[in-house]
N, C-alpha and C positions, 0 to 999 in steps of 0.2 A: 179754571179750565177743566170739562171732563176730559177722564180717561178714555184714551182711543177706542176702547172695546164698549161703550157705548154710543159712540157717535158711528157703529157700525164695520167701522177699519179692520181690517187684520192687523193683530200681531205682527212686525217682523219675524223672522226666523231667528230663532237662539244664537246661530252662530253670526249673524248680521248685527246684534245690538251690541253697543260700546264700539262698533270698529268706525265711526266716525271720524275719531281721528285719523284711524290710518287711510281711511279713502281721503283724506285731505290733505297729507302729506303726501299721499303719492299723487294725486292730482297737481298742486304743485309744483312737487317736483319734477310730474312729465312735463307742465308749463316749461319750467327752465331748460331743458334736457331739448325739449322740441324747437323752444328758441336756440338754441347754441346749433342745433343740428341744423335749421335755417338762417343761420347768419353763415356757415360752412359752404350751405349751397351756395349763397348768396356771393359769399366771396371766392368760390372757385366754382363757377358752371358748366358743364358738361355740354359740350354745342350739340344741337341732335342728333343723330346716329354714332356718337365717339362713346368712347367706355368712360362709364362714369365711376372715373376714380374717386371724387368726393364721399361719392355715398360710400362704398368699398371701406377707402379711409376710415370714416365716420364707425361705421359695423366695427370695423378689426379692431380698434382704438377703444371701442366703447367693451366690445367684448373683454380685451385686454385688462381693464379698469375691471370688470366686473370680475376679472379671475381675482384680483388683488385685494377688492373691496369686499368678496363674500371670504378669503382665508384671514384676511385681517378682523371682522366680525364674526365667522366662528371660533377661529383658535386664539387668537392673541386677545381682544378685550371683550368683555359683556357689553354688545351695545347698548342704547336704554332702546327701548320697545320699538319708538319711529323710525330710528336711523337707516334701518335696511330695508322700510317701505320705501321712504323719502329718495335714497340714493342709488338703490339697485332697482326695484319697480320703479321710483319714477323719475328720477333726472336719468338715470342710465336708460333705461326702457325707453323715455322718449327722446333720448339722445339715439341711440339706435332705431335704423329706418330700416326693418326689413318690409314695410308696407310702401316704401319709396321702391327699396331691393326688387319686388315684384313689379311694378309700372315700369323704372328701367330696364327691365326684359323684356317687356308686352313693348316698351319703345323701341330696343333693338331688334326685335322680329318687326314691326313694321317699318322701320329703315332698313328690312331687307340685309341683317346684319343675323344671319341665326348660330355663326359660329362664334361671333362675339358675346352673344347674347350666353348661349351656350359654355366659354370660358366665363365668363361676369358670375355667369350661377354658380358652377362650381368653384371658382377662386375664392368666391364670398363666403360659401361653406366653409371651407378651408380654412380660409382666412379668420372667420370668426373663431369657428372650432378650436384650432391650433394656438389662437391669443388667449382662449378661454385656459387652457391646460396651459399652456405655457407662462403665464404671469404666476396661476394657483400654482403651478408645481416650483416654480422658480421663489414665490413669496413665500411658501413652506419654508423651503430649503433656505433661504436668511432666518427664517426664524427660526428654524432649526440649531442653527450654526451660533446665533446670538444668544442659544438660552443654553450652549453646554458650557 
């Protein structure tokens, strides 16, 4: 087989080559992350124009997860290289729907719902924000406490 640089191709970019693996684990992993997040819809639906708790759930739970699973991968163990594409980009990333988050607003503005829509965006902020900081600040502080 020629090399690519005479069959005309561009080089990838330096920082593009080797990371194969990690666009496949995180590919993957959004796979898994994005099925869980629709077997969720699936089992609790939102009828149309009502607040859609599922998704809400889903975001804060996943943010939640994610405060816990980047303090347990930076401070307590060296993961090996995939583990925090795999599970924070992609099972967590597509376990979290803020691209659903966006359409259920655009859905309750057209059900004529703008102050729900309105609480839904900010709650969701909130919500995620506050799981984020509050799992990492909470998982600190056990591992804080376990390592004096």
């Amino acid at each position: 087989m020629r090399p690519r640089r005479h069959l005309g191709l561009p080089r990838p970019p330096v920082a593009l080559r080797g990371q194969g693996p990690v666009v496949a684990v995180v590919a993957l992993g959004g796979v898994l992350g994005a099925c869980a997040r629709y077997g969720a819809a699936l089992l609790w639906p939102a009828p149309h124009g009502a607040f859609p708790w599922t998704t809400l759930g889903v975001n804060v739970a996943g943010c939640a997860v994610i405060g816990v699973l980047m303090v347990l991968i930076t401070d307590v163990w060296a993961a090996k290289r995939l583990v925090r594409p795999f599970f924070g980009t992609g099972v967590l990333g597509g376990f979290t729907t803020f691209s659903t988050y966006a359409v259920d607003i655009q859905r309750l503005l057209e059900a004529h719902r703008p102050g729900l829509a309105l609480g839904y965006l900010g709650l969701t902020l909130l919500g995620a924000m506050s799981a984020v900081w509050l799992t990492a600040a909470g998982t600190r502080r056990l591992i804080s406490g376990r390592r004096r």
